[in-house]
Structure formats: structure tokens, C-alpha cells
C-alpha positions in Angstrom: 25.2 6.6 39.3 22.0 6.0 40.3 18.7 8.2 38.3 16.0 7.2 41.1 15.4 7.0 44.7 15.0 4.2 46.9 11.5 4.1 48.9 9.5 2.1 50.3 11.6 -0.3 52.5 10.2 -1.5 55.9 12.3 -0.4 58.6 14.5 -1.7 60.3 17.5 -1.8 57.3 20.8 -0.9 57.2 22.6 1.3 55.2 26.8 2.1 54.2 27.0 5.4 53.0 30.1 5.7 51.3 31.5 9.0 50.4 34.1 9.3 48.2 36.8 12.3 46.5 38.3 10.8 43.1 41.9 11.2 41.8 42.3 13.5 38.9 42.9 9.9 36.7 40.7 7.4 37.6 41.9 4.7 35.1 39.8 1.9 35.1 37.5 3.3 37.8 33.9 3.6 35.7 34.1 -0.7 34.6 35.1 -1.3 38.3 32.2 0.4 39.6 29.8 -0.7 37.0 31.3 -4.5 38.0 30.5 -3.4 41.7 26.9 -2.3 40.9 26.6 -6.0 38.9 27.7 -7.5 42.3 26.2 -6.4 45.1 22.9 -6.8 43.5 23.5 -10.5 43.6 24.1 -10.2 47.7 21.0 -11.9 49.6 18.9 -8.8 51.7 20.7 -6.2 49.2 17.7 -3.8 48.6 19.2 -1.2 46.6 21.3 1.9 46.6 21.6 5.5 45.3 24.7 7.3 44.0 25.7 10.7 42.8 29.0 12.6 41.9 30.2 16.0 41.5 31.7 17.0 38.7 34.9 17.6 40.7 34.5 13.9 41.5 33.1 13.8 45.5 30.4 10.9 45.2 28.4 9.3 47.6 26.6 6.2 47.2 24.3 4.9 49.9 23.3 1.1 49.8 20.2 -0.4 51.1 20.8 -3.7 53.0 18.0 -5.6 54.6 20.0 -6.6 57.9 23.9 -6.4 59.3 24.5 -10.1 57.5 23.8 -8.9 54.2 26.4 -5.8 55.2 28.6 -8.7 55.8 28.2 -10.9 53.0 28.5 -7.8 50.6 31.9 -6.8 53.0 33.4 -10.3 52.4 32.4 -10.7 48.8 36.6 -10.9 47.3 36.1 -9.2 44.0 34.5 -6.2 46.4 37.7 -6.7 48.4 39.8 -5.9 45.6 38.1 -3.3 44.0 38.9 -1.3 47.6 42.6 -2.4 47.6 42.5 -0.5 43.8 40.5 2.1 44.9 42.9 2.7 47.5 46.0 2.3 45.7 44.8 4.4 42.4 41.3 6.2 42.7 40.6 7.7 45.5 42.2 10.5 46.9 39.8 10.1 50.1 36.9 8.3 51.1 35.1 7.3 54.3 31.9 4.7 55.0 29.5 4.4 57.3 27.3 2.1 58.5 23.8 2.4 60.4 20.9 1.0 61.3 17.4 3.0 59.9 14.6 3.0 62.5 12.4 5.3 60.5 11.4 6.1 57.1 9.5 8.1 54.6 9.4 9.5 51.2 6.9 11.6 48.6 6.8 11.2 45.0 4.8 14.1 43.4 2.0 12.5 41.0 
């Protein structure tokens, strides 16, 4: 999980909002997604993400990507590819992602 916000990115970016709801057992889920965060921070145009979960285990992360390539690269990246084949075979009871294109953008940070 993620203890900040992301601001301050130029528009236009992309984003993948991934929402997930976790398995009652998630064996082996925490390293994987730690190995995950590790990863896609090594993704050229990768700009950062936020995450949060429940404590009944609905998350959503939302990553910052500078352009649909880096979306790509981070999408093709094989160790990526087989944490979702896991997360689909023993995490995740449901999940869905989506992907857009941010036009505008703002944020406040009381000082």
C-alpha cells in the first residue's frame, strides 16, 4: 500500500486502475506484490501509483504511466505476466482494470 498521493504530473498521462476483492488465503500474495511494486518502478514513463485495501480485502491501486508505451512495456514485462496468472489461479476472488487517458489535473496539500 501506498502512504501518499501522487501530484503534480503534467497532463496528458495514463493511468490502470486496478481494483481488486482478495481470497480469504492469499498465500504468497504480500512478497508478490511487494516484487510487483519493485518492478514496475523500473518501467521507463512509470510515474508512480497509489494503493489501498479494506480490511475485507477490496484494494485498488492506480498507477501513473507517462504515455500508452509505458502501459505496454509494464503489460508485457513476464514476471508481471505471471504474477496475474497467480493472482488469478489463487488470490483473487475478482478483480477488474482500467485504463485511461488524464486530460486534467489538480491536487491541494494543506500547509
Amino acid at each position: 500500500m501506498s502512504d501518499h498521493l501522487v501530484a503534480g504530473i503534467e497532463p496528458p498521462y495514463c493511468t490502470v486502475v486496478f481494483t481488486s476483492r482478495l481470497r480469504e488465503d492469499p498465500s504468497g500474495y504480500a512478497e508478490t506484490a511487494a516484487r510487483m511494486q519493485e518492478l514496475v518502478r523500473q518501467v521507463p514513463g512509470f510515474l508512480g501509483y497509489e494503493s489501498a485495501r479494506t480490511p475485507g480485502g477490496l484494494g485498488i491501486t492506480v498507477g501513473y504511466f507517462r504515455d500508452e508505451e509505458a502501459v505496454a512495456a509494464w503489460r508485457r514485462n513476464l514476471e508481471h505476466q505471471e504474477a496475474q496468472r497467480r493472482g488469478r489461479a489463487e488470490w483473487y476472488e475478482e478483480y477488474s482494470v482500467h485504463v485511461g487517458r488524464v486530460e486534467r489535473s489538480h491536487s491541494f496539500v494543506r500547509e
